[in-house]
VMD Tcl script that draws the C-alpha trace (Angstrom):
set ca {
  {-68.11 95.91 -83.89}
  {-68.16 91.98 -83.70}
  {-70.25 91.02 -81.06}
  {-68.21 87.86 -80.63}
  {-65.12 89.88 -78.84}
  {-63.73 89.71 -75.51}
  {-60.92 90.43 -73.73}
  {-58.30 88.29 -72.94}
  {-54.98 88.38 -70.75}
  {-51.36 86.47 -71.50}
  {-48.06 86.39 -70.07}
  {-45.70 87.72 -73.27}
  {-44.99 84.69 -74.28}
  {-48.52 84.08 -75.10}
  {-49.46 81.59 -72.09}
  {-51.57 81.63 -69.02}
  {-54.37 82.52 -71.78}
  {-57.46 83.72 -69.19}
  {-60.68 85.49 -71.02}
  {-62.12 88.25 -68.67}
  {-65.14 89.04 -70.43}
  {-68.15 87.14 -71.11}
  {-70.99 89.88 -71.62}
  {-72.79 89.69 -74.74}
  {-72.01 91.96 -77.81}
  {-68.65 93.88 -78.55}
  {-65.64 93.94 -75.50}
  {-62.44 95.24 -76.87}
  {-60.24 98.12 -77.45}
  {-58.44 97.33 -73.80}
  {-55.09 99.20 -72.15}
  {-53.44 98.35 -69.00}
  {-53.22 101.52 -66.49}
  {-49.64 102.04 -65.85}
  {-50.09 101.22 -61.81}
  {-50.94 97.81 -62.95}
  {-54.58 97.63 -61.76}
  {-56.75 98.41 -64.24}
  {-58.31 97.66 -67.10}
  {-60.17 100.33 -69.50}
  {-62.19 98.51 -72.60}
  {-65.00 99.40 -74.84}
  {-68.38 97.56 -74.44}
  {-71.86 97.43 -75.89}
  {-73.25 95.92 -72.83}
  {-75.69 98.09 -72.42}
  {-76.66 98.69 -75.82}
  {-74.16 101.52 -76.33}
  {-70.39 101.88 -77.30}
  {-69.47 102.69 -73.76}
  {-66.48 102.70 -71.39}
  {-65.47 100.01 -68.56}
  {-62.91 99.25 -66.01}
  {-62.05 96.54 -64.45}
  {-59.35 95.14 -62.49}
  {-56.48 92.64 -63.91}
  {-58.73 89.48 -63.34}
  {-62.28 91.12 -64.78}
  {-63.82 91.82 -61.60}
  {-65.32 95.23 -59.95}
  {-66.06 96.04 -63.60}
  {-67.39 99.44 -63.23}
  {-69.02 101.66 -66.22}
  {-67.32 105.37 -66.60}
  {-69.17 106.74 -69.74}
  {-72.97 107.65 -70.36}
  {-73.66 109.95 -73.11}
  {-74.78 108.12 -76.24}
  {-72.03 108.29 -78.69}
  {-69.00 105.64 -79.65}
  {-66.35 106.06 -76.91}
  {-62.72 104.49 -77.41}
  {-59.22 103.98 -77.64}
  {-58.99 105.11 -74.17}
  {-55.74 105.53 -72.30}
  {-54.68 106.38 -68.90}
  {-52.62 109.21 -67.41}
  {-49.07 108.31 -66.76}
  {-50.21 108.18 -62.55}
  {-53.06 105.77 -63.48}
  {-55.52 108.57 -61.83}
  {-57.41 109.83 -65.35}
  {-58.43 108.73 -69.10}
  {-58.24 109.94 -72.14}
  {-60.42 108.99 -75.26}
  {-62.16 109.37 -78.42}
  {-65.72 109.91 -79.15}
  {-68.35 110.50 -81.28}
  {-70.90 112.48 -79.64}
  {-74.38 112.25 -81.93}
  {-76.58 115.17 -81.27}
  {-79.11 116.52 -83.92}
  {-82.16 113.56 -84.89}
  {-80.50 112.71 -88.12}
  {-76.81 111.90 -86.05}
  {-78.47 109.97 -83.44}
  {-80.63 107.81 -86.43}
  {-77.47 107.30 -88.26}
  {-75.26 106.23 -85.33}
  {-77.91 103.91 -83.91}
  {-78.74 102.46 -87.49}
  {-75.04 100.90 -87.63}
  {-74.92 99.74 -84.32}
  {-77.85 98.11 -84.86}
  {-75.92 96.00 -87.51}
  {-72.51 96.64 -85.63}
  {-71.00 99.21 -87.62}
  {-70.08 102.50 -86.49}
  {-68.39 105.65 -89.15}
  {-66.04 106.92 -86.73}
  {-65.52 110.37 -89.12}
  {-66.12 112.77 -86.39}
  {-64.51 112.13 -83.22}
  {-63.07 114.49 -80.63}
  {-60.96 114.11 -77.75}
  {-62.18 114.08 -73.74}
  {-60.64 112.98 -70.72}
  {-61.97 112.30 -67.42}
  {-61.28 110.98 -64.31}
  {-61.07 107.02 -63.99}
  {-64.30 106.99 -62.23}
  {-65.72 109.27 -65.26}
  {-66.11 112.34 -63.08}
  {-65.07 115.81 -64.66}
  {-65.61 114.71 -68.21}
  {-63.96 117.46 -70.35}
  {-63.84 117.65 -74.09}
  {-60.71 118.59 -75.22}
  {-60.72 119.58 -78.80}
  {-63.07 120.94 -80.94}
  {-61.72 120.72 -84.16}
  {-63.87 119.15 -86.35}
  {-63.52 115.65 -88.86}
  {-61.90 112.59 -86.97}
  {-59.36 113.37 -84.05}
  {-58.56 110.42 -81.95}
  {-55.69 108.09 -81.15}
  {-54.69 109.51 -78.07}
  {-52.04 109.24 -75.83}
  {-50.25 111.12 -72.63}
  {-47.17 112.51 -72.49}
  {-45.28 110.72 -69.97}
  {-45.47 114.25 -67.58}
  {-49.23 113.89 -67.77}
  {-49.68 117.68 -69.04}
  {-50.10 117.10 -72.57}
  {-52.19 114.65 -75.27}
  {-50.38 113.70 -78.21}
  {-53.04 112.45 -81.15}
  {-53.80 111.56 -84.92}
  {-56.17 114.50 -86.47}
  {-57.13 115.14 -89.81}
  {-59.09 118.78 -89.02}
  {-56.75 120.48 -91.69}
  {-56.92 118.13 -94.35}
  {-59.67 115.40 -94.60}
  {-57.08 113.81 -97.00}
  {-54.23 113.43 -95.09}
  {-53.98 112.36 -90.96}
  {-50.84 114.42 -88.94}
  {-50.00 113.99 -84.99}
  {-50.95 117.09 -82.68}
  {-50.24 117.86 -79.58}
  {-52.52 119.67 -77.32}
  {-52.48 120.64 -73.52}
  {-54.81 118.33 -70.73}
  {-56.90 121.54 -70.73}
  {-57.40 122.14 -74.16}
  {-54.70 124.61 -75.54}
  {-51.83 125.23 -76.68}
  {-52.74 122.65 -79.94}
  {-49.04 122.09 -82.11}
  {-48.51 120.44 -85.15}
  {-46.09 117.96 -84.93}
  {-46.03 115.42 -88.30}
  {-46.57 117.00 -91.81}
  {-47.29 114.15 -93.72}
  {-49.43 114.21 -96.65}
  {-51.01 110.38 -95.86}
  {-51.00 108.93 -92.48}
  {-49.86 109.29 -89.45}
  {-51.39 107.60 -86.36}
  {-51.26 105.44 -83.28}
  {-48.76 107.70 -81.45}
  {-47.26 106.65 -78.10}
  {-44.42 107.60 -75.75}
  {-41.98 105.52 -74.51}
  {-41.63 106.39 -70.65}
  {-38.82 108.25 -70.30}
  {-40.57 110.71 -73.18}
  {-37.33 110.97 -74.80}
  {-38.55 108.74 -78.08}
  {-42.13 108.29 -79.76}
  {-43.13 105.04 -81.75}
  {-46.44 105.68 -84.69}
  {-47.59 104.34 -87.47}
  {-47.27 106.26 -91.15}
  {-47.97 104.83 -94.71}
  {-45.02 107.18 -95.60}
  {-42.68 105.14 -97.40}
  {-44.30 102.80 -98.69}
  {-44.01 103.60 -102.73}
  {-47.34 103.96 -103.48}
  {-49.06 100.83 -101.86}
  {-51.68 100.40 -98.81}
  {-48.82 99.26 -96.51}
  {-48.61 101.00 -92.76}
  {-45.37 100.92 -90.94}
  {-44.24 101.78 -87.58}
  {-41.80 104.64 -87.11}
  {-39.72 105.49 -83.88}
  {-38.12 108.82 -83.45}
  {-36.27 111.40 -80.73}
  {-38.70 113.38 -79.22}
  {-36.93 116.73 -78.44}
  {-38.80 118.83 -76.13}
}
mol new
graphics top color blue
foreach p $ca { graphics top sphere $p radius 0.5 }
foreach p [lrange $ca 0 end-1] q [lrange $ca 1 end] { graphics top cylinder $p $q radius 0.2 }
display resetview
């Protein structure tokens, strides 16, 4: 976690370059809420790997997680009105030593994650899975009821997409790879879905994006 990031905004052709972050220590991970007034990032202001908002030009920066624990890759609900997000959530003596001996040295071992979601102002946190190993990459469906995600609970060796309900159930497999398959996101209209998979890729470390129908 390289204490030397911030966050930065551009226009998409890479201009009007403005840096909204100057804290000390790691600032990254950011999305744009879809209403187009928010910011959600990652910090380790205050000494943990918390989440922030902020508004489009850094100010009213506001902090919506507590618990010690790495919390990231947050997204918001399609209405802008809730997150969802990753975290690792230390709890017996030897956890909490190991977590806070790599953040001490800005590393963090990200193995066993589960999903939450709360409301932007990080009222009624809620853990969504349970699963076990690393389940993370999140993302809404476009309707707001369900979480699409990367998980590797079946198979430590190989990383498949999921799809769960807001509330917890209902979990469907959706990808049966036998690598990796991650980063999944809907376009807006829901009817296709963009992710990454080493599938393909003849034997080498390569990663490649994928787009396909999504069929309800």
């Amino acid at each position: 976690m390289y204490e030397s990031y911030d966050i930065f905004t551009a226009d998409t052709k890479g201009k009007q370059l403005k840096q909204l972050t100057f804290e000390d220590g790691y600032d990254a991970e950011p999305t744009v809420s879809p209403k187009g007034d928010k910011i959600v990032f990652t910090s380790t202001r205050t000494g943990d790997l918390e989440l922030f908002t902020m508004n489009l030009d850094g100010t009213d920066v506001k902090q919506v997680t507590f618990e010690l624990g790495y919390d990231g890759g947050a997204f918001f609900s399609p209405d802008g009105s809730k997150l969802i997000f990753r975290s690792s959530r230390p709890k017996t003596e030897e956890e909490i030593k190991e977590y806070k001996d790599l953040l001490a040295v800005g590393l963090v071992q990200p193995t066993n994650m589960e999903l939450y979601t709360c409301n932007v102002d990080g009222s009624a946190l809620t853990k969504i899975t349970d699963l076990g190993n690393a389940n993370w990459a999140p993302f809404f469906h476009p309707l707001g009821k369900k979480v699409i995600f990367s998980s590797n609970h079946k198979s430590k060796h190989s990383f498949n997409l999921f799809m769960i309900n807001v509330d917890g159930t209902g979990l469907e497999q959706i990808t049966y790879d036998t690598v990796f398959d991650a980063f999944p996101m809907f376009s807006p209209d829901g009817k296709k879905i963009v992710f990454s998979s080493n599938r393909n890729n003849n034997g080498t470390h390569d990663t490649n994006l994928f787009i396909a129908d999504w069929v309800e």
